[in-house]
C-alpha positions as CSV (number, residue, x, y, z in Angstrom):
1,X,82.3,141.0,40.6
2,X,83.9,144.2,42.7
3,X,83.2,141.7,45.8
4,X,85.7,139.4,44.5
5,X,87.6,141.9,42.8
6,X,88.3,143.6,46.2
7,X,88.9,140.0,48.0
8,X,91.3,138.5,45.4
9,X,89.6,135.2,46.1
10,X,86.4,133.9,44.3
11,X,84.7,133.3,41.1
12,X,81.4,135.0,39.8
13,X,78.7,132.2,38.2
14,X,75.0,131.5,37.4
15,X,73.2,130.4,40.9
16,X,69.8,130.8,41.9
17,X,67.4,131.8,45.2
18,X,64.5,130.4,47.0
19,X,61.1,132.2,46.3
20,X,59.0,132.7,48.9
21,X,61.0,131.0,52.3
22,X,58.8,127.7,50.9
23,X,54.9,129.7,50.0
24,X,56.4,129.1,46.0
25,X,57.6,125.2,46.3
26,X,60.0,124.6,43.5
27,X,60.6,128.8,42.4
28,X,63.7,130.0,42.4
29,X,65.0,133.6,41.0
30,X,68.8,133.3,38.8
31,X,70.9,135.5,40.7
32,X,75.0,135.3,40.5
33,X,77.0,133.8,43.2
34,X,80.0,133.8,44.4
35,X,81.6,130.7,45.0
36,X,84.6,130.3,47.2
37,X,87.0,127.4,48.4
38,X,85.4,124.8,50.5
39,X,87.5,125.7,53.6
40,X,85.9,129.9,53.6
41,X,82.5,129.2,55.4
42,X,83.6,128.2,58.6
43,X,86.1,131.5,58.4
44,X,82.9,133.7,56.9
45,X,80.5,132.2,59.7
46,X,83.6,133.3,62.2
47,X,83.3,136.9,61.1
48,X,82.1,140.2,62.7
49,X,79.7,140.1,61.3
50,X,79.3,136.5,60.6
51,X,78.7,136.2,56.7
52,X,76.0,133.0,56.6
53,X,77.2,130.7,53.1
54,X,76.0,127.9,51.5
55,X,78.0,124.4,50.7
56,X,77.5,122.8,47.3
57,X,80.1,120.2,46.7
58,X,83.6,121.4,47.5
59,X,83.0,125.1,47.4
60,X,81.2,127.6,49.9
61,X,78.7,129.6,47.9
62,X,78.4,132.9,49.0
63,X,74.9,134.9,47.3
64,X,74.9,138.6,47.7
65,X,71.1,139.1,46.7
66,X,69.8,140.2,49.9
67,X,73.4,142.1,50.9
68,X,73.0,145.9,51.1
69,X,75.5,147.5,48.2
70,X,77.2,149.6,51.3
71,X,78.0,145.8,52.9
72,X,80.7,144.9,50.0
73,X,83.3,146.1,51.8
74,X,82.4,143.9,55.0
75,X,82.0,140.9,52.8
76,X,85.0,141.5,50.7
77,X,87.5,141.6,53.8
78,X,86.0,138.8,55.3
79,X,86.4,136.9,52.1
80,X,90.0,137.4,52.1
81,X,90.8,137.0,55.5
């Protein structure tokens, strides 16, 4: 919620991860996501660093699980950019 707090863009909701890269078929861990306007993930992917996003329908899903706490900032001003 800071994330999108500090981008002025987004919305917080329910989402959920891949176990395992594939070794748990069908696992997945609830984790909050952050899910943008469709139009963000070719901008994220364009960042330094690129921020790498998800596409479900006509939003771009962005899921901090594995981002490092001290990264927010990064993500954050790429999100508003």
């Amino acid at each position: 919620e800071a994330v999108v707090a500090a981008a002025g863009i987004g919305r917080v909701v329910p989402g959920a991860a891949v176990v395992g890269g594939g070794s748990v078929p069908g696992s997945a861990i609830d984790t909050p996501v952050i899910e943008l306007p469709h139009m963000t993930r070719d901008l994220l992917l364009a960042n330094e660093p690129p921020i790498v996003s998800t596409q479900r329908d006509a939003t771009t899903v962005v899921n901090l699980r594995t981002v490092d706490p001290s990264s927010d900032e990064v993500v954050a001003t790429a999100m508003a950019s």
